[in-house]
C-alpha positions in Angstrom: 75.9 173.6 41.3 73.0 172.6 43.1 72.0 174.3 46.7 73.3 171.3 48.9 69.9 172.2 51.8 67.6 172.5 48.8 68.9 168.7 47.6 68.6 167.3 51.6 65.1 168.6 51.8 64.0 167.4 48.5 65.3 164.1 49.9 62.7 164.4 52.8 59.8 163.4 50.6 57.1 165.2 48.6 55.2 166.0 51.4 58.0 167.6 53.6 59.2 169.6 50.7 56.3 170.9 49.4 55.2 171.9 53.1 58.3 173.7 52.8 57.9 175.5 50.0 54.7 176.9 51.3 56.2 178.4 54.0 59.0 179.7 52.2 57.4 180.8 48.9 60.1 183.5 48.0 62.6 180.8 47.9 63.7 179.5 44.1 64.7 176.1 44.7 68.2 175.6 42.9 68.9 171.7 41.9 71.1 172.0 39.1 73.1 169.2 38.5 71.6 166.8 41.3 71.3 163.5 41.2 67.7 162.5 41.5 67.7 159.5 39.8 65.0 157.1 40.3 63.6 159.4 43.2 59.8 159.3 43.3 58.3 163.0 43.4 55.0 162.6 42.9 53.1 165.8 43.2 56.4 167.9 43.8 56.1 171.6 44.0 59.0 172.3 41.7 57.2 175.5 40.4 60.2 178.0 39.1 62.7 175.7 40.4 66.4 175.4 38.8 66.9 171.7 37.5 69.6 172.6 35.3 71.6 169.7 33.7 69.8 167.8 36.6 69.9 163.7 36.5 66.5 162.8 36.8 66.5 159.3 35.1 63.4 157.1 35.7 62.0 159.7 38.5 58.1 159.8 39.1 57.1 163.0 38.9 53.4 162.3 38.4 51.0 165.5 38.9 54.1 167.5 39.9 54.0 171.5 39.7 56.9 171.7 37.3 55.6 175.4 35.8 58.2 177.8 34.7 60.9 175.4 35.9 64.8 174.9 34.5 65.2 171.6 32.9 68.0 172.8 30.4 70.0 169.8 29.0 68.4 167.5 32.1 68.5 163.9 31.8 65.0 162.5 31.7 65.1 159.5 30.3 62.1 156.8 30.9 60.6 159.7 34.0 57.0 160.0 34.6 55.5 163.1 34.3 51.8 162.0 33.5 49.6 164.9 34.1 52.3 167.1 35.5 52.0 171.0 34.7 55.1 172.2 32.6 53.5 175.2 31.8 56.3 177.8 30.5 58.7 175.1 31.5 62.5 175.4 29.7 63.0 172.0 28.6 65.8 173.3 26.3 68.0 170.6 24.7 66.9 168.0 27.7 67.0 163.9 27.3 63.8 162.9 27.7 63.8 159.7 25.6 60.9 156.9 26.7 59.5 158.9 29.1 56.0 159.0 30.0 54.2 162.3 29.4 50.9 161.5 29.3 48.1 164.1 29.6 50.8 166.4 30.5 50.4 169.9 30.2 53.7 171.5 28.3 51.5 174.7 27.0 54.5 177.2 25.9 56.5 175.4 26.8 60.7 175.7 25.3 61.4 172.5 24.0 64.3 173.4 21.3 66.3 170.4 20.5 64.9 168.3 23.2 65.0 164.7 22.5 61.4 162.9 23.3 62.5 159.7 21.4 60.0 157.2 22.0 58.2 159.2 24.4 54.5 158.8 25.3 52.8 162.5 24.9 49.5 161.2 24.2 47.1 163.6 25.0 49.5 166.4 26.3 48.8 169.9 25.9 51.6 171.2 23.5 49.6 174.3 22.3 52.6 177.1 21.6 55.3 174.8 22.3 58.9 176.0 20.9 59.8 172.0 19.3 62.7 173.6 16.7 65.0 170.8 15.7 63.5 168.3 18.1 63.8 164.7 18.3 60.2 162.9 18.1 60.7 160.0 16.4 58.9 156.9 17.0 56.8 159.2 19.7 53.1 159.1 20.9 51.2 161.9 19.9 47.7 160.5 19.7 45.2 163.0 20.2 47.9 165.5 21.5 47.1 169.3 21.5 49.9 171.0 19.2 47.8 174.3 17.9 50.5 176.7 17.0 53.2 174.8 18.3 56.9 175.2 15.8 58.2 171.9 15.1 60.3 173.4 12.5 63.2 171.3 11.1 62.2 168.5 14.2 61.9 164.5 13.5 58.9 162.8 13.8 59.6 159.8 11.8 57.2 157.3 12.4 55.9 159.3 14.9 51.8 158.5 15.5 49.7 161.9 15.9 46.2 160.5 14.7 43.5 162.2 15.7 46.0 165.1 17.2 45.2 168.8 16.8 47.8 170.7 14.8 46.1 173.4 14.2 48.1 176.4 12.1 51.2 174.5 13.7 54.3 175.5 12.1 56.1 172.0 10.5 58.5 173.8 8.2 61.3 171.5 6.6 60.5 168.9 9.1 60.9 165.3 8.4 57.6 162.8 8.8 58.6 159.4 7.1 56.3 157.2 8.0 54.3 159.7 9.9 50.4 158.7 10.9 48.4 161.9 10.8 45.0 160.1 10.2 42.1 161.8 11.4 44.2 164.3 12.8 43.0 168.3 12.2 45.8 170.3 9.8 43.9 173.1 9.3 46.0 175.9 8.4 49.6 174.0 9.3 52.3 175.0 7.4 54.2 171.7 5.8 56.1 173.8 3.7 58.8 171.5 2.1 58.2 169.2 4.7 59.2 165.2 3.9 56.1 163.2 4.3 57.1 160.6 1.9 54.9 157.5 3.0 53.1 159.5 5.9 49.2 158.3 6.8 46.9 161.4 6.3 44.0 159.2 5.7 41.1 161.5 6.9 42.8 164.2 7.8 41.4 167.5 7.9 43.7 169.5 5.2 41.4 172.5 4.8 44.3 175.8 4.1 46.9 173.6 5.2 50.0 174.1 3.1 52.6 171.4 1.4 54.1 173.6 -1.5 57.2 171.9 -2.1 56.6 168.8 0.3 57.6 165.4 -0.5 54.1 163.7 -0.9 55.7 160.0 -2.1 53.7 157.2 -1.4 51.9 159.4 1.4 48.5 158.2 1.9 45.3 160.8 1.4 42.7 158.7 1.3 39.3 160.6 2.7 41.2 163.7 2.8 40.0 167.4 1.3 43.0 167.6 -0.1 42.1 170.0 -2.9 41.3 172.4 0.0 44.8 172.7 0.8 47.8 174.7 -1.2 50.1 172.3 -3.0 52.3 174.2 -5.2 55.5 172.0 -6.5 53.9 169.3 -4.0 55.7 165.4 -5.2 52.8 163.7 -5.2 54.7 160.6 -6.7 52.6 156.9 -6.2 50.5 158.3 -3.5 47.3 157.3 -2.8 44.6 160.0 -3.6 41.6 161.3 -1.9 39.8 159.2 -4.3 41.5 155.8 -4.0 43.3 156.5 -7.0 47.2 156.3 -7.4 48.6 159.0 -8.7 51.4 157.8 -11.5 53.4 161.4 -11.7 
């Protein structure tokens, strides 16, 4: 249950609040459960704060402080968090479907389960991210930074991470149907049984990446090093090779 004074200063305005906060740094803001809908936060010191289960559908939270703060099973949906700092942040099962994260920075973040459906995380930092079992599909990732991230078991069908970092990034039994990777830098990730049937790889820098066991159907490899990569029991059905060629089994 949110602090009732913490809700009625938040209400004040960014400015207000934030000037508050300075003065009373010791002071763990607790907003679990609030409604905040629609309210526009730009540049909010939310640093540590307690947003628990919070309603923050559609809010602007551009270039706000959000480090190390509470978003556990928070709603949200289509809010704008371009640029803001979720460093550490506890995004934990949260509903965050359409929003706009944008050159946000998300580095360590614990995003288990979280649903970014349709969200816009082009260029984000995502470096050591925690994305077990979560919901990217149909999501942004161009040129996103996911080094060592886990996006074990998550979905990222049709998802678009071209020219994105994944760098020894952990996508173990994930699913990316319809994926575009193109151009994007898989060194040393781990697609270990991974379903990539019909995913884009054209370009992509495979060097010590691994798809033993991945579903490979239809995928396209076109311009890729693929033969630098460790493909044991890889399906490798009708997709387009390195080479141009097809191959037939």
């Amino acid at each position: 249950m949110a602090n009732l004074d913490h809700v009625a200063k938040l209400r004040q305005g960014a400015a207000a609040w934030n000037e508050w906060r300075d003065q009373n740094p010791d002071i763990k803001p607790d907003l679990s459960g609030a409604d905040l809908e629609g309210m526009q936060l730009q540049g909010i010191n939310l640093q540590a704060a307690n947003c628990l289960q919070a309603d923050l559908i559609e809010a602007n939270l551009e270039v706000a402080n959000l480090e190390g703060a509470n978003f556990v099973q928070a709603n949200l949906k289509g809010a704008n968090l371009r640029y803001a700092n979720l460093k550490g942040a506890d995004l934990g099962a949260a509903y965050c479907s359409g929003g706009n994260f944008e050159g946000a920075n998300l580095f360590m973040a614990d995003c288990v389960e979280t649903n970014f459906e349709a969200c816009n995380l082009q260029q984000s930092n995502l470096g050591g991210v925690d994305l077990y079992k979560a919901n990217l599909r149909r999501a942004n990732l161009k040129e996103a930074d996911l080094r060592e991230a886990n996006v074990r078991r998550a979905e990222l069908i049709e998802a678009d991470l071209s020219n994105a970092n994944l760098f020894r990034s952990d996508f173990l039994q994930s699913h990316l149907i319809e994926t575009n990777l193109s151009y994007a830098n898989l060194e040393g990730t781990n697609f270990l049984q991974a379903n990539l049937i019909q995913a884009n790889l054209t370009g992509a820098n495979v060097l010590d990446a691994n798809f033993n066991q991945a579903n490979l159907r239809r995928a396209n490899l076109t311009d890729t090093n693929f033969r630098l990569a460790n493909s044991l029991g890889v399906d490798l059905r009708r997709a387009t090779m390195p080479d141009g060629s097809v191959h037939s089994s």
